[in-house]
N, C-alpha and C positions, 0 to 999 in steps of 0.2 A: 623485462618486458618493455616494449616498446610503447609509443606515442599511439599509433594508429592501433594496436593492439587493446590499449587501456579503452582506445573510445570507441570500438566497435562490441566491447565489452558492456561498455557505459549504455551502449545506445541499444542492446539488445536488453537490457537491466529497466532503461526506461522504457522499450515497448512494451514488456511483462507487465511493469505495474499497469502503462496504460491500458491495456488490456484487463488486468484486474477489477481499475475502475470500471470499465465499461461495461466490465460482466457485473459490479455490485449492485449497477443503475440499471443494469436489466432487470434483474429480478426484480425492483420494483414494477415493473413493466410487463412479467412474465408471473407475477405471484401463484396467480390463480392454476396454471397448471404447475408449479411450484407446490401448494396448497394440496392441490388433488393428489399428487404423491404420497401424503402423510393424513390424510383427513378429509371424511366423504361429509361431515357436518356444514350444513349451510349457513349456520352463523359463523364457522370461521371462515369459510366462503367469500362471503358478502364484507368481512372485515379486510379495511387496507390499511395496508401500514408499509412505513420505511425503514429497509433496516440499517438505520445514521450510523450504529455501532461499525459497520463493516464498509458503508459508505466514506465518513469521516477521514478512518485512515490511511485508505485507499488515496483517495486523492492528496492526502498529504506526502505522503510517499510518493507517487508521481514528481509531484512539483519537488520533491527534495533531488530526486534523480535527475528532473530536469536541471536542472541549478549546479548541480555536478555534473554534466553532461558541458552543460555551456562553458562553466569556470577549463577542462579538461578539451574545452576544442580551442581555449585559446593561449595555449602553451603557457602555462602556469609555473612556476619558480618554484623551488625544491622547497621555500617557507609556504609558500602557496598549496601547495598540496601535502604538505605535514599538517598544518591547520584547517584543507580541507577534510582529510581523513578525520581528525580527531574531534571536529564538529559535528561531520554528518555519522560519526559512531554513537555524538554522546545526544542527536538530537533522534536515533532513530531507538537508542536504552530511553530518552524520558516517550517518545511515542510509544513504543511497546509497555514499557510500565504506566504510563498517563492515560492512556484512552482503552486499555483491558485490564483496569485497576476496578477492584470491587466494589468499591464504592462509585465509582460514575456508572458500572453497570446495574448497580442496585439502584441508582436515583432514574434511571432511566426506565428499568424494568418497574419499576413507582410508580412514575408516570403514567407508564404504558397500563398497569395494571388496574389502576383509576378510570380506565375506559370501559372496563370489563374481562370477564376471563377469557372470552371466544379474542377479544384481541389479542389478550397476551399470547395464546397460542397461536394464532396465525401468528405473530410477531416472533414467535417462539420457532416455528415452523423457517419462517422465510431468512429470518437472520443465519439459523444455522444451516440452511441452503446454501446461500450467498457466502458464509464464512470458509464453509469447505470448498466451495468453486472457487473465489479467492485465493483461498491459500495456495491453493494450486500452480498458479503461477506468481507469486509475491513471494513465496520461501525462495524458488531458485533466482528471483529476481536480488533478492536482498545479499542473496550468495554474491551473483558475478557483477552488483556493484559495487559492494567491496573487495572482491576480486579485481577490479580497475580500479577503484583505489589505493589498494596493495602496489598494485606493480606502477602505480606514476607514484606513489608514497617517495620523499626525499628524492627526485631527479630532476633536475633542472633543465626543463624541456627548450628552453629559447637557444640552447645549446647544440640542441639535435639535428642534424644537418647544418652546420655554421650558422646556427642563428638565424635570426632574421634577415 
């Protein structure tokens, strides 16, 4: 794979997640007809809530993409992009394990459940709205950016076309 290849990759990987985020921040915005899909009850209604669960890593993943995005548009060295691979592999294993680990979603669902029940269900409601719109475009984003960092993995790009 090529240069231009890895980062049209890259860049189509970071419009996904941004798009991801944008969709998790709407549903804060859009609850209420969210809400009406799953429940005609006016205290869950009237309850708002954020759902940080699907928001959080949303944008962490944006910014991780961005950051690979950048390091892969300025011809990186073959040690360059072997230690970017195996950082943003082992930073997006502790995000997936660290932030939909059971215990931060039980101290969270704590929290929330401290407000009252009619929260938790809205809370309950909108989070898994947002999780399934989400993943939506974050699964095949996560694919093709490491599908770009696959193919710039070990190549030493200042190389490609005689260098600089």
């Amino acid at each position: 794979m090529n240069l231009k290849t890895a980062r049209i990759l890259q860049i189509v990987a970071f419009v996904l997640f941004a798009l991801a985020l944008l969709i998790s921040v709407a549903c804060v915005f859009a609850q209420g007809p969210i809400k009406k899909l799953s429940s005609a009850n006016p205290d869950i209604m009237e309850a708002f809530v954020i759902p940080y669960q699907v928001i959080i890593p949303c944008f962490i993943r944006a910014l991780l993409a961005l950051i690979t995005l950048l390091i892969l548009s300025n011809r990186p060295t073959r040690d360059v992009t072997a230690a970017l691979t195996i950082v943003m592999t082992a930073l997006f294993v502790i995000l997936g394990v660290g932030l939909s680990n059971t215990l931060v979603n039980t101290l969270i669902t704590g929290h929330i459940a401290n407000r009252g029940a009619s929260v938790l269900a809205a809370h309950s409601i909108v989070t898994g709205f947002a999780s399934g719109a989400v993943s939506f475009f974050s699964t095949p984003a996560t694919l093709l950016m490491f599908l770009a960092l696959g193919g710039a993995c070990g190549k030493d790009w200042r190389m490609e076309n005689g260098g600089y």
